[in-house]
C-alpha positions as CSV (number, residue, x, y, z in Angstrom):
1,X,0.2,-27.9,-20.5
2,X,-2.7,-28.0,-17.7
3,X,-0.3,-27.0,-14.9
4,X,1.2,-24.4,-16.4
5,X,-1.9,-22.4,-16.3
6,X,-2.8,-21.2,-13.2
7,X,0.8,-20.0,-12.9
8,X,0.4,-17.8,-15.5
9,X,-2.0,-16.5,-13.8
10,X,-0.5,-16.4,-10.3
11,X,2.6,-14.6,-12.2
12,X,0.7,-12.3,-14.3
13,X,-1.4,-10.7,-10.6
14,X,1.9,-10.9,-9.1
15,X,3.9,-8.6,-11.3
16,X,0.6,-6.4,-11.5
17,X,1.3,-6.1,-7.4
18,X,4.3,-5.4,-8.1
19,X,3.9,-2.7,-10.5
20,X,1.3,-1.1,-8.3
21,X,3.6,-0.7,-4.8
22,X,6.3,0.6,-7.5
23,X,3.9,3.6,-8.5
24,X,3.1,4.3,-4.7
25,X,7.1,4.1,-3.8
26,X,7.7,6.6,-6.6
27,X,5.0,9.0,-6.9
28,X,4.2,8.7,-2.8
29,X,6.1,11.7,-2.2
30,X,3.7,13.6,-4.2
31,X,0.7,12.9,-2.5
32,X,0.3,16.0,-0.3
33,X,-1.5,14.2,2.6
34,X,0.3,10.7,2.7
35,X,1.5,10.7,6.3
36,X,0.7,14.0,7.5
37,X,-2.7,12.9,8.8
38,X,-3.8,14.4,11.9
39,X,-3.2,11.1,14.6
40,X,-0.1,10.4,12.9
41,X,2.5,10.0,15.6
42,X,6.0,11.8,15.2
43,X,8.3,12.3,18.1
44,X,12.1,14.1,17.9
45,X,14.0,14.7,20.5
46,X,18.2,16.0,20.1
47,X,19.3,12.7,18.9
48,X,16.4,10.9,18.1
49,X,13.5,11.0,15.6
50,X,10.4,8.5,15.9
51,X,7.6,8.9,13.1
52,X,4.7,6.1,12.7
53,X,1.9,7.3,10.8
54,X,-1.0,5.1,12.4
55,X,-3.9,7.3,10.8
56,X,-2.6,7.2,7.2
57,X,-1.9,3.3,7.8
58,X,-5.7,3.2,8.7
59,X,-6.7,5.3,6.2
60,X,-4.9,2.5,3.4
61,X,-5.9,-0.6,5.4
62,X,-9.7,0.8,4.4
63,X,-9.0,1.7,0.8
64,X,-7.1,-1.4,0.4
65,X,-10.2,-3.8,1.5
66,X,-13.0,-1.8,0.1
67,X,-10.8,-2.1,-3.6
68,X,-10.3,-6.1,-3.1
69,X,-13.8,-6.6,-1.7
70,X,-15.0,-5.1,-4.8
71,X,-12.5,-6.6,-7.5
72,X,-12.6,-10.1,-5.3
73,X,-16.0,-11.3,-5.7
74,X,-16.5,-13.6,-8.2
């Protein structure tokens, strides 16, 4: 089956995504710096808490495209 191919393909990078944001959801607590970067934003007032950590989203966005530039190229 011709077809079938490439959609074992798309399937088998898909569930290694998956598999990769499941480590980072369950062992993201243990990473000592993950979004206590110095420029992350966090705000809390008496009944109301804001956090958005723009630094450590910065900080992934270029980890993230250095490790696909690399793995990418064909």
């Amino acid at each position: 089956m011709p077809g079938f191919d490439s959609f074992g393909k798309t399937l088998m990078i898909f569930g290694a995504v998956l598999l990769l944001v499941g480590a980072v959801l369950h062992f993201g607590g243990k990473i000592p710096w993950l979004g206590k970067l110095p420029g992350d934003i966090h705000v809390e007032k008496e009944n109301f808490s804001f956090y958005f950590p723009v630094v450590t989203c910065i900080v992934i966005s270029v980890i993230l495209t250095v490790v696909f530039n690399l793995f990418g190229r064909r």
